[in-house]
C-alpha positions as CSV (number, residue, x, y, z in Angstrom):
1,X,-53.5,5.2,22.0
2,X,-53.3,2.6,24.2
3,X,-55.1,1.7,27.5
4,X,-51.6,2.0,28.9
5,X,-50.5,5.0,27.2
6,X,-53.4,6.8,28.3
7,X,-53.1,5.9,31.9
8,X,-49.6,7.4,31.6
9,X,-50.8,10.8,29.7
10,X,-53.9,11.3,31.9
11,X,-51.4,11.2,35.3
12,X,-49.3,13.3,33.5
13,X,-51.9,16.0,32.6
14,X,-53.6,16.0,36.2
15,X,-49.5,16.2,37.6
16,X,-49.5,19.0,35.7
17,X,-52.3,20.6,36.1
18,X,-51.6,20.7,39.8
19,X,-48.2,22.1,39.6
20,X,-49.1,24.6,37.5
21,X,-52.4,25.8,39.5
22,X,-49.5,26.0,42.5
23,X,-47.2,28.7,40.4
24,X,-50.5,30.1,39.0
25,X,-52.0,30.8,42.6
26,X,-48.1,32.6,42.8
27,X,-49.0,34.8,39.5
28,X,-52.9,35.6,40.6
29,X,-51.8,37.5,43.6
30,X,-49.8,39.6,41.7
31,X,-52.1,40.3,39.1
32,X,-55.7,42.5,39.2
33,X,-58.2,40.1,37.9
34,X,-61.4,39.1,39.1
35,X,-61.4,34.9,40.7
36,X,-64.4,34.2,38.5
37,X,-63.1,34.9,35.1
38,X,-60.8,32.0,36.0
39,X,-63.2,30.2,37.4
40,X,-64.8,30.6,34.5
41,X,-62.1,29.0,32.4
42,X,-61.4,26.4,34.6
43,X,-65.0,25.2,34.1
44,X,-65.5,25.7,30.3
45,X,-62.2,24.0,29.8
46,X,-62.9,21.0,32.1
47,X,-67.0,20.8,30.6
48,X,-65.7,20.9,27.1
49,X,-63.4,18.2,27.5
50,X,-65.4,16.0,29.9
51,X,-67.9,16.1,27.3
52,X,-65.0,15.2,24.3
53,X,-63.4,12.7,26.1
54,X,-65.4,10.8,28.7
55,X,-65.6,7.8,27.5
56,X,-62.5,7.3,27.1
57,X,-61.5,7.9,30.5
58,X,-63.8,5.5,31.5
59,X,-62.8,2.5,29.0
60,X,-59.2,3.3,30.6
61,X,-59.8,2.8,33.8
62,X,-63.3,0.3,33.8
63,X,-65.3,2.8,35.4
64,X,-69.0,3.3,35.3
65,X,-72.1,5.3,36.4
66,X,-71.5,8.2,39.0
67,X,-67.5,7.0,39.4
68,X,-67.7,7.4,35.5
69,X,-69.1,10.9,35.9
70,X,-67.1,11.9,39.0
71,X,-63.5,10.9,38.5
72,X,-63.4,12.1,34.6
73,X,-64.8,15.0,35.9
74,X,-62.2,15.6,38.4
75,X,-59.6,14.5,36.0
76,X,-61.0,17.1,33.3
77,X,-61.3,20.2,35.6
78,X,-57.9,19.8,37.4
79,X,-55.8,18.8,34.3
80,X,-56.7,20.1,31.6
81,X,-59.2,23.2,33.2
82,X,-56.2,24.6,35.2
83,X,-53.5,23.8,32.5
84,X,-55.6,26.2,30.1
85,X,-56.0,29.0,33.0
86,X,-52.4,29.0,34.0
87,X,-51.7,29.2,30.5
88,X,-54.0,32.1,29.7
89,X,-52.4,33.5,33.4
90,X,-48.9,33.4,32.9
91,X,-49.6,34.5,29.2
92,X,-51.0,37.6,30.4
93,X,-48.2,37.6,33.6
94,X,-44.8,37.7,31.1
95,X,-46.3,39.4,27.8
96,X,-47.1,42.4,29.3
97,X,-46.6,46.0,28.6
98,X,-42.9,47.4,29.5
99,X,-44.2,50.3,30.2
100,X,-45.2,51.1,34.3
101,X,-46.9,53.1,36.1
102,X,-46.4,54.0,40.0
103,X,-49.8,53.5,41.8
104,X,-50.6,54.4,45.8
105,X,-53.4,53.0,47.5
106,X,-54.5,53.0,51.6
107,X,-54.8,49.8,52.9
108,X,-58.4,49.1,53.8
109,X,-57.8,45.9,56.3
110,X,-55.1,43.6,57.2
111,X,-55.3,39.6,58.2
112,X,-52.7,37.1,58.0
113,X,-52.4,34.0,56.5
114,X,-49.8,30.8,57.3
115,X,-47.8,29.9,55.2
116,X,-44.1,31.1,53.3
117,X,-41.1,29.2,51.7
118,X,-40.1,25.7,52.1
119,X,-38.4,26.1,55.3
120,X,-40.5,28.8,56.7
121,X,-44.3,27.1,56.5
122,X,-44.9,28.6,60.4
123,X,-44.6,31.8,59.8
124,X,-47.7,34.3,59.4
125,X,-46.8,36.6,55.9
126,X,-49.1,39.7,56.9
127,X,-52.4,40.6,54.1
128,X,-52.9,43.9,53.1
129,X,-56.0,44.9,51.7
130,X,-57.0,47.8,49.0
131,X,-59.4,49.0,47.1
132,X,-58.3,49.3,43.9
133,X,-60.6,50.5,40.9
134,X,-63.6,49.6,42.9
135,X,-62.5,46.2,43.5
136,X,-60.6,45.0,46.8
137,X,-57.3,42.9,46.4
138,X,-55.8,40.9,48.7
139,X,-51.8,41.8,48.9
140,X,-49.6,39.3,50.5
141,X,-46.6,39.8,51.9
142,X,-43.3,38.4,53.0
143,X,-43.3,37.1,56.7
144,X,-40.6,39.7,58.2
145,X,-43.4,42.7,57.8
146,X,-46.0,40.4,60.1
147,X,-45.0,42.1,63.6
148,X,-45.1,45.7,62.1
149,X,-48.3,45.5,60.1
150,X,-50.4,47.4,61.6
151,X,-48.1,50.5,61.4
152,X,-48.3,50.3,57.2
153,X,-51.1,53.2,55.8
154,X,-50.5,52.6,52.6
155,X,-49.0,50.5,49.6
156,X,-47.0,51.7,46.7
157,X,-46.5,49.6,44.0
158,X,-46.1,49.7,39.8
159,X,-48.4,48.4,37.2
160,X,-48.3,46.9,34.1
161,X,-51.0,46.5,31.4
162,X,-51.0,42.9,30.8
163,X,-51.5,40.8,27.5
164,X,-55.0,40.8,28.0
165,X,-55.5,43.9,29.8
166,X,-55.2,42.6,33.2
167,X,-52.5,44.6,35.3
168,X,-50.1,43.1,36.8
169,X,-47.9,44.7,40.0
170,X,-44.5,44.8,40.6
171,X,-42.3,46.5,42.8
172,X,-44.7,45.9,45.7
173,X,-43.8,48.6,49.0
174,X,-45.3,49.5,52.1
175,X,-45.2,52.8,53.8
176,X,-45.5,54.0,57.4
C-alpha cells in the first residue's frame, strides 16, 4: 500500500469506528452485558493491532516518539477496537434466539439524561433503573414518559438469549 492509500484506509477505519460505537451505544442499552467485557475488547483489539501495525502508522504520517505512541494508539483503539466490539455487539444483538420470555422488574432509581432524536436534543428521556440478576441496568426511555416518571413501579419487558448468551430486551413497558 501506499503512503496515500493508507492515509485514505486509516480515516476510513477511525470514520467507522466512530459511527459504529454511535449505533453500538444504541444496541448496549438494550442488551444485559456487563461495560467491561467490552471494554475488554475494545482494548485487546486496539493493543493487538497497535502492536502489528505501529510502525506503519507512523511512516504514514512522519510521526515519532510519544505522537508515535499516542496518535496510533488512538487510531488503533477507536477504529479498529470498536469496529471489533460493535461487531461482536450487533452479532450477538440480530442472531439471537426467537424465542422470548416476559420478564417484570421494580425500578430501583430513576435519573434523566439529555439528549433524544435529531430534532429533539433538549429534551430529558427519563432512566429507569433495575436490578436484574444481581446486576443494575440502566433503562432509557423515550422523552414523552419524562414528566410522569416517578409514577412508574415497575418495568415489563421480553428477553432474548443472544448469540453469545447475552440477553437482549425488547418490547420495553412501564407500569403505574
Amino acid at each position: 500500500m501506499t503512503k496515500k492509500q493508507r492515509k485514505i484506509f486509516y480515516a476510513i477505519i477511525f470514520i467507522l469506528g466512530i459511527l459504529l460505537m454511535i449505533w453500538q451505544i444504541k444496541i448496549y442499552r438494550n442488551t444485559i452485558i456487563d461495560l467491561p467485557i467490552l471494554i475488554g475488547i475494545i482494548l485487546v483489539t486496539g493493543i493487538v493491532a497497535f502492536i502489528v501495525d505501529y510502525k506503519n502508522y507512523g511512516k504514514t504520517y512522519n510521526y515519532e516518539g510519544i505522537g508515535l505512541y499516542f496518535y496510533s494508539g488512538m487510531q488503533y483503539l477507536i477504529g479498529f477496537g470498536f469496529i471489533v466490539c460493535s461487531i461482536f455487539t450487533l452479532s450477538n444483538y440480530y442472531f439471537a434466539e426467537s424465542n422470548t420470555k416476559t420478564e417484570s422488574y421494580e425500578i430501583i432509581d430513576r435519573t434523566w439524561i439529555q439528549g433524544g432524536t435529531k430534532y429533539r436534543r433538549n429534551k430529558k428521556q427519563p432512566v429507569f433503573t433495575i436490578n436484574y440478576e444481581g446486576k443494575n441496568k440502566e433503562l432509557v426511555f423515550n422523552s414523552k414518559y419524562y414528566e410522569k416518571m416517578e409514577l412508574y413501579k415497575s418495568v415489563e419487558f421480553e428477553t432474548r438469549e443472544g448469540l453469545f448468551g447475552f440477553k437482549i430486551l425488547k418490547n420495553k413497558k412501564l407500569n403505574k
